[in-house]
Every structure is written in structure tokens, then in C-alpha cells.
LODRENNU-568144 format. One line per field, with one value per residue: residue in one letter; x, y negated, z of N, C-alpha, C in turn; residue number from 1. Coordinates in pm, 1 decimal. Each point is the difference from the previous one (the first is absolute). Layout:
residues N
residu (A | ...) .
neast (X | ...) .
nnorth (Y | ...) .
nup (Z | ...) .
caeast (X | ...) .
canorth (Y | ...) .
caup (Z | ...) .
ceast (X | ...) .
cnorth (Y | ...) .
cup (Z | ...) .
num (NUM | ...) .
This chain:
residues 111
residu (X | X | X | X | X | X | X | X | X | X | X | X | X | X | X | X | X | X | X | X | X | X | X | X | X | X | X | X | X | X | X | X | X | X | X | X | X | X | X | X | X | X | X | X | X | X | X | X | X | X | X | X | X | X | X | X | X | X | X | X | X | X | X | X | X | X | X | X | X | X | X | X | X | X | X | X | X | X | X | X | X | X | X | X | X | X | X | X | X | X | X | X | X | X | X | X | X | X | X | X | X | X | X | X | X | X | X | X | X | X | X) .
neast (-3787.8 | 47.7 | -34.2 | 144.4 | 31.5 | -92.5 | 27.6 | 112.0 | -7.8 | 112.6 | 3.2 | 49.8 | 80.1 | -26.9 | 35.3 | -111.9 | -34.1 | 34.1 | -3.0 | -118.5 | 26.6 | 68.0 | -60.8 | -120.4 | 92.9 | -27.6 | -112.0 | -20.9 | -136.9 | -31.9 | -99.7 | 86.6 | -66.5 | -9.3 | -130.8 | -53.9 | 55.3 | -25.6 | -124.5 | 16.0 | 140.1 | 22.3 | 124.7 | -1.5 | -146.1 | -81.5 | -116.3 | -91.4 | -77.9 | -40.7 | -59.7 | 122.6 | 24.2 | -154.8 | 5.8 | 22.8 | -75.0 | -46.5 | 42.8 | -35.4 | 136.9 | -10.1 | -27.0 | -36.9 | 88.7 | -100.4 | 17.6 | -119.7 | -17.1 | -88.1 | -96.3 | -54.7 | 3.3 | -111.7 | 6.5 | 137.9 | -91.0 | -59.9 | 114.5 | 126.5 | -124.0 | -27.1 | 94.4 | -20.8 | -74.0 | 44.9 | 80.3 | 70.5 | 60.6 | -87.3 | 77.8 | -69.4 | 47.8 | 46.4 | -80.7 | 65.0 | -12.9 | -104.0 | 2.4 | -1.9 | -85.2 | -123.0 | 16.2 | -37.7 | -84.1 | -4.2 | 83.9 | -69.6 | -3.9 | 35.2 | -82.8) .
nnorth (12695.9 | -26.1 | 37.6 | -47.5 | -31.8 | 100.6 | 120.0 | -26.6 | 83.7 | 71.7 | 87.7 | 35.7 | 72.0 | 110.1 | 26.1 | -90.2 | 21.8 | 145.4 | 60.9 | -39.2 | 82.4 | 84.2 | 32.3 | 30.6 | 86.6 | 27.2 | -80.6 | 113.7 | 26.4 | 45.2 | 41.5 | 100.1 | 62.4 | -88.7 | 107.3 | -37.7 | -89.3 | 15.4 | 108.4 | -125.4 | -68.0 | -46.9 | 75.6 | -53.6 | 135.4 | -116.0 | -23.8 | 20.1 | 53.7 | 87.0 | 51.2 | 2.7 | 76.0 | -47.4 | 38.8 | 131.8 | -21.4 | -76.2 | 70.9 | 63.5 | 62.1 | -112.0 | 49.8 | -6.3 | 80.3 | 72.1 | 99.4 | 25.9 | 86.7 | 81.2 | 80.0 | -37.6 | -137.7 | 26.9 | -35.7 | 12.8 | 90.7 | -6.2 | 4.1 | 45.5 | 47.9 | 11.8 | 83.5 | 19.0 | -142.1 | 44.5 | -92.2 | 96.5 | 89.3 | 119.9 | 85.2 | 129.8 | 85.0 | 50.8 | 27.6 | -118.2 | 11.6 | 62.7 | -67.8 | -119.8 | 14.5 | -18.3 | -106.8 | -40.2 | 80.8 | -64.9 | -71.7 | -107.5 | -108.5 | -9.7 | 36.4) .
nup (11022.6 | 101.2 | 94.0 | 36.5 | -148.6 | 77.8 | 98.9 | -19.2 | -3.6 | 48.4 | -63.7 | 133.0 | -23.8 | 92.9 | -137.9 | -16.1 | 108.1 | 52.9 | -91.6 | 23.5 | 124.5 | -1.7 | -107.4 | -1.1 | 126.0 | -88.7 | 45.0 | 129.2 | -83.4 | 121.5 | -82.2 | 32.3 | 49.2 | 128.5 | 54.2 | -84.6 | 29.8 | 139.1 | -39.3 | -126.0 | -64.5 | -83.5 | 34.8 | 127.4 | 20.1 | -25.5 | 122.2 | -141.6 | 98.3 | -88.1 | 113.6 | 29.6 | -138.4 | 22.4 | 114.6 | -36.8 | -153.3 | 70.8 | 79.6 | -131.4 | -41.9 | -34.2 | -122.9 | 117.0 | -31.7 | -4.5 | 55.7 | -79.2 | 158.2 | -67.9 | 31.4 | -68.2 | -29.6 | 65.2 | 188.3 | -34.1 | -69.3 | 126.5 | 65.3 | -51.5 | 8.1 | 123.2 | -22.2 | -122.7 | 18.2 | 87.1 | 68.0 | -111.6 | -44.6 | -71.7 | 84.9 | -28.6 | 134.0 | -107.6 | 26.2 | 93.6 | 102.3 | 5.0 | -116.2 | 101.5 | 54.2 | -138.3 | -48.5 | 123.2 | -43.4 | -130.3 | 79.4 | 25.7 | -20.6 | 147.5 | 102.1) .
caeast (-39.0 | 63.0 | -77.9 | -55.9 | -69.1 | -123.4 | -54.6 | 35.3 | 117.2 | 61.7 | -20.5 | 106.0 | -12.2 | 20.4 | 148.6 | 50.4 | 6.8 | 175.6 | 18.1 | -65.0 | 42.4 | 133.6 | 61.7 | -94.3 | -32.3 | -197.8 | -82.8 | -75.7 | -103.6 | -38.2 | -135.2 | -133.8 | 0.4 | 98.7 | 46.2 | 88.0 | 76.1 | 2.6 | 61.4 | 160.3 | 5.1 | 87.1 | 108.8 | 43.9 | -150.4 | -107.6 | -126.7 | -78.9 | -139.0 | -72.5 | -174.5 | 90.3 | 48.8 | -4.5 | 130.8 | 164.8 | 8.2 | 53.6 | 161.3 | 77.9 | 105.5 | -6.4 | 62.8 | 59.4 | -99.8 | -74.9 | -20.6 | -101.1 | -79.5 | -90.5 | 16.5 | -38.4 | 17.7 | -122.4 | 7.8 | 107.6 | -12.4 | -74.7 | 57.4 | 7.4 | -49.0 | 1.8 | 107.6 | 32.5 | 29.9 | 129.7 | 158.2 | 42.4 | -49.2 | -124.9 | -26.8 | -65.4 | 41.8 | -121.3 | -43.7 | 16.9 | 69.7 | 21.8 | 129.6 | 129.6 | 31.5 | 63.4 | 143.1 | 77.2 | 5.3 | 21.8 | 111.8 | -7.4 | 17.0 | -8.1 | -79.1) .
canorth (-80.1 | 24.5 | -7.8 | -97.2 | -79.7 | 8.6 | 43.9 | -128.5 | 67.4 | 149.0 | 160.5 | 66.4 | 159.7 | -41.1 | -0.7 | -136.6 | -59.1 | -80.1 | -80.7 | -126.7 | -69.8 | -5.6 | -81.9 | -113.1 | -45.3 | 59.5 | 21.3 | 123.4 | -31.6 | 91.9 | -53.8 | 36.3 | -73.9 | -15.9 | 96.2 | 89.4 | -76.2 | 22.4 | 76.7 | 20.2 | -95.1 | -43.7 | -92.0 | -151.5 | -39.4 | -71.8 | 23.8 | -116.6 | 88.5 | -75.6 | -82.5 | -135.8 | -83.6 | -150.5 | -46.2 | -0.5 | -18.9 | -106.8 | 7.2 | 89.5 | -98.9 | -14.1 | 62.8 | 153.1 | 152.0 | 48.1 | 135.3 | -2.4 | 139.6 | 71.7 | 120.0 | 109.1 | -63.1 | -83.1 | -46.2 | -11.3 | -74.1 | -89.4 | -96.2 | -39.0 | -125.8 | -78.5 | -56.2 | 21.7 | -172.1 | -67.7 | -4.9 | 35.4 | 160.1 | 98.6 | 160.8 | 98.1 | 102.8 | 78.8 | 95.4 | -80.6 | 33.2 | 85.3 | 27.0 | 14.9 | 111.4 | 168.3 | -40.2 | -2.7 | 144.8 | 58.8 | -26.9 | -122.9 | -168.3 | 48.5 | -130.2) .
caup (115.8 | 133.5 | 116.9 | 103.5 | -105.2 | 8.3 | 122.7 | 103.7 | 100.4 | -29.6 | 34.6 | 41.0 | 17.2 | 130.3 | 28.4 | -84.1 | 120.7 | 33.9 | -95.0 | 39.7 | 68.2 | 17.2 | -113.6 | 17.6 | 76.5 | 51.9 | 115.5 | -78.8 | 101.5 | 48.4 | 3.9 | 93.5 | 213.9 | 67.0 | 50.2 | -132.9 | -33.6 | 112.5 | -15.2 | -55.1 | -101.4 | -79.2 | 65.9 | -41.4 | -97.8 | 99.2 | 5.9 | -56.2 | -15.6 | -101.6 | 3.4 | 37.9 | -91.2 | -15.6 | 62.4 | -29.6 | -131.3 | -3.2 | 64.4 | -72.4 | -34.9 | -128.1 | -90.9 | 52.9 | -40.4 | 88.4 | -29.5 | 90.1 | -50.9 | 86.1 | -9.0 | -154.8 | -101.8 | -30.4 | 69.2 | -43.1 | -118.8 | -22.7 | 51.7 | -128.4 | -132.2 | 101.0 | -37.4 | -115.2 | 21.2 | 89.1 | -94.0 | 52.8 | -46.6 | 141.3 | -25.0 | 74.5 | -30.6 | -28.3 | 115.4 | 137.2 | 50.5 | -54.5 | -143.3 | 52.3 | 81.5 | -39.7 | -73.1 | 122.6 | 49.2 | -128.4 | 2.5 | -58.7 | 96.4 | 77.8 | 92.4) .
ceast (20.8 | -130.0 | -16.2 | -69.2 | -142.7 | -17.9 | 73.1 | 106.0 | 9.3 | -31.8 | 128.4 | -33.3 | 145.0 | 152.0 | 107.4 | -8.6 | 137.4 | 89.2 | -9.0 | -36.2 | 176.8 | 38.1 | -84.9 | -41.6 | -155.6 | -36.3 | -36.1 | -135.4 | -117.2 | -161.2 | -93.3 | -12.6 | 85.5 | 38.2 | 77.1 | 119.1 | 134.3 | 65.0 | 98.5 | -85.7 | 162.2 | 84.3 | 15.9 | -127.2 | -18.1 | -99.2 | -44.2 | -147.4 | -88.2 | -75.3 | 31.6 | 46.4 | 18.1 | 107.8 | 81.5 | 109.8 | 53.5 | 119.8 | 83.8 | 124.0 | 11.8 | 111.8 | 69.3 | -104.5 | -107.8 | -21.5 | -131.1 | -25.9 | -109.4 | -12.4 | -36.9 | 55.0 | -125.2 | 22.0 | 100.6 | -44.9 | -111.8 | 63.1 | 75.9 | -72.5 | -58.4 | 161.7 | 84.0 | 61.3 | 78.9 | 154.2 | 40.3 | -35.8 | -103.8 | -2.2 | -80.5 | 38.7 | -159.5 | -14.4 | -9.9 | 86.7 | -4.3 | 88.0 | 145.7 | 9.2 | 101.1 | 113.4 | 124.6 | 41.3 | 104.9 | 135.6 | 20.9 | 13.8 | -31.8 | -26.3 | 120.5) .
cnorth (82.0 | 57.8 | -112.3 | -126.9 | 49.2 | -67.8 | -133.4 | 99.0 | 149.9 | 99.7 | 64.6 | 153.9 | -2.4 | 48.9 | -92.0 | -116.5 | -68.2 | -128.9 | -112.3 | -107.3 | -47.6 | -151.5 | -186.0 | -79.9 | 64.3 | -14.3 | 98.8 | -39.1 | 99.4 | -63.2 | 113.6 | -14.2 | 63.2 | 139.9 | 139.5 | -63.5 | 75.9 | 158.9 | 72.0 | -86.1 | 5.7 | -80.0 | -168.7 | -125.1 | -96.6 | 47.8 | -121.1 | 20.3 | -89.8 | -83.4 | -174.9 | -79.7 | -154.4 | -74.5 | 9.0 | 19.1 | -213.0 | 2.0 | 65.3 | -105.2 | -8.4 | 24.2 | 179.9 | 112.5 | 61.7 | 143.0 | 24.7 | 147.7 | 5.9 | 119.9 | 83.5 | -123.2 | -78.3 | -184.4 | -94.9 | -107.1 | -132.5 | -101.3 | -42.3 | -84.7 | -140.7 | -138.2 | -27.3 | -96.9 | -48.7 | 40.8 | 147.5 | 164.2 | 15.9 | 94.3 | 69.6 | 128.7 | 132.4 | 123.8 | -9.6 | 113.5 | 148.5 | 81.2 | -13.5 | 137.0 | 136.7 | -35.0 | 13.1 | 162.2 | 50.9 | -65.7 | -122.8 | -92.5 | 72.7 | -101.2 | 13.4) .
cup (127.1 | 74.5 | 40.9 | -46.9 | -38.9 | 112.6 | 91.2 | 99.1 | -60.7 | 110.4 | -4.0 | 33.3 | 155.1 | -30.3 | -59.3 | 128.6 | 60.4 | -162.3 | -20.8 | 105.2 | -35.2 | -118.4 | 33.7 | 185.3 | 49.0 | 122.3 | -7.7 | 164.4 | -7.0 | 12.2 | 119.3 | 122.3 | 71.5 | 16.4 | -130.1 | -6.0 | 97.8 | -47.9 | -96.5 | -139.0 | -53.0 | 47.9 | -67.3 | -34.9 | 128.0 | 9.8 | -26.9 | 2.4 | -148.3 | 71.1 | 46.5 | -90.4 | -27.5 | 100.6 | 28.4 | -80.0 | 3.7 | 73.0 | -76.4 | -25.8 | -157.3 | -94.4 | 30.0 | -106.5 | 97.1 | -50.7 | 124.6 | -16.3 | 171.2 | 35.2 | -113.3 | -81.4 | -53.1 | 5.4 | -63.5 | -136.3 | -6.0 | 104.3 | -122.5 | -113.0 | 84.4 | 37.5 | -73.8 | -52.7 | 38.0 | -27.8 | 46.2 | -57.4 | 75.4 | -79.3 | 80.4 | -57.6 | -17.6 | 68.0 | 98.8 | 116.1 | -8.3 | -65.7 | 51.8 | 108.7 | -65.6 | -92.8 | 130.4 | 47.4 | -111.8 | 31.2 | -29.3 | 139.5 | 121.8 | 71.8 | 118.6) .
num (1 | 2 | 3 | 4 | 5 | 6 | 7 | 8 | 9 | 10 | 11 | 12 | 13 | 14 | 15 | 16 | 17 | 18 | 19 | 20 | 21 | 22 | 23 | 24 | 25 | 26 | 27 | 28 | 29 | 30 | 31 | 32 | 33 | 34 | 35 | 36 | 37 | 38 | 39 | 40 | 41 | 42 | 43 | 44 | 45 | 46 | 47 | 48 | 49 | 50 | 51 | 52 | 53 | 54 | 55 | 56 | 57 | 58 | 59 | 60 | 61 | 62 | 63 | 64 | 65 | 66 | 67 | 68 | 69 | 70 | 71 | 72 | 73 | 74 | 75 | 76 | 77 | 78 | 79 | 80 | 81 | 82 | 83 | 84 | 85 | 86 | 87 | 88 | 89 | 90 | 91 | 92 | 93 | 94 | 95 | 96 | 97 | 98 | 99 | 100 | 101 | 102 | 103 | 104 | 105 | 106 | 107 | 108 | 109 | 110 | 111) .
């Protein structure tokens, strides 16, 4: 049995990112505030602040992938089971931005 056949969505490791966007189109969405957001994110990411979710989770485009991260990966996962329902993949990258940082240092997806 899959993950996502528990949990309702996948767990991405931050160098499985570009991948997934590239192949699936991926939304990639940026759950923390404005001002972290501000001082660096994930090329191409939206600002989706969690605490907003309820409204702007109904403008999402349907059937699109969503690669959701935060800053540690907490945050991330509880937007995820929050969206889990709707058309369309939900990934969260584990560790949140964070993880991308030091995968980014380590020679990886470049913002």
C-alpha cells in the first residue's frame, strides 16, 4: 500500500522537487508569511500563508499537483491532510524549507 493510499498525499525529499514539478506541472506553494516568504523561497513557489488557507485553497486550479512546504515541514503537513480531497496530487516536501536550503547549498534546484 502506497502513502498516498493512507495519508491522502506524498512526501517529497527536496531533491525530488525539480522532478516533479518538471514532469507533473507542480504548483509549488509556499505556506509561510509574507515576510519569510520575502526573504527567500523556492523559485517559481506562491505565497499561500497557512493561516489563509480556507480562502485560498478554493481558487486552487483543479487537478494541478501541489508541492506544499513550510519552514521545518510541520505546517506543510497539516495543510496537506487539509487538502488531501481535492482533484489533483498533494505533496509535502519533508523538512520544509529548510531541507531545501541545505539540499540548495549541497548543489541542488537553485532559487
Amino acid at each position: 500500500m502506497e502513502r498516498t493510499d493512507v495519508y491522502g498525499f506524498e512526501m517529497l525529499q527536496p531533491e525530488e522537487i525539480a522532478r516533479v514539478v518538471k514532469k507533473e506541472r507542480a504548483m509549488l506553494v509556499d505556506l509561510r508569511g509574507e515576510e519569510s516568504y520575502r526573504e527567500g523561497h523556492i523559485r517559481n513557489a506562491g505565497n499561500y500563508p497557512i493561516a489563509y488557507i480556507d480562502e485560498w485553497s478554493r481558487d486552487l486550479p483543479d487537478q494541478r499537483s501541489l508541492i506544499l512546504y513550510c519552514e521545518h515541514g510541520n505546517q506543510s503537513l497539516l495543510a496537506a491532510r487539509k487538502l488531501r480531497k481535492r482533484p489533483g496530487k498533494v505533496y509535502t516536501v519533508v523538512g520544509g524549507y529548510q531541507a531545501y536550503q541545505k539540499h540548495e547549498k549541497q548543489g541542488g534546484m537553485q532559487e
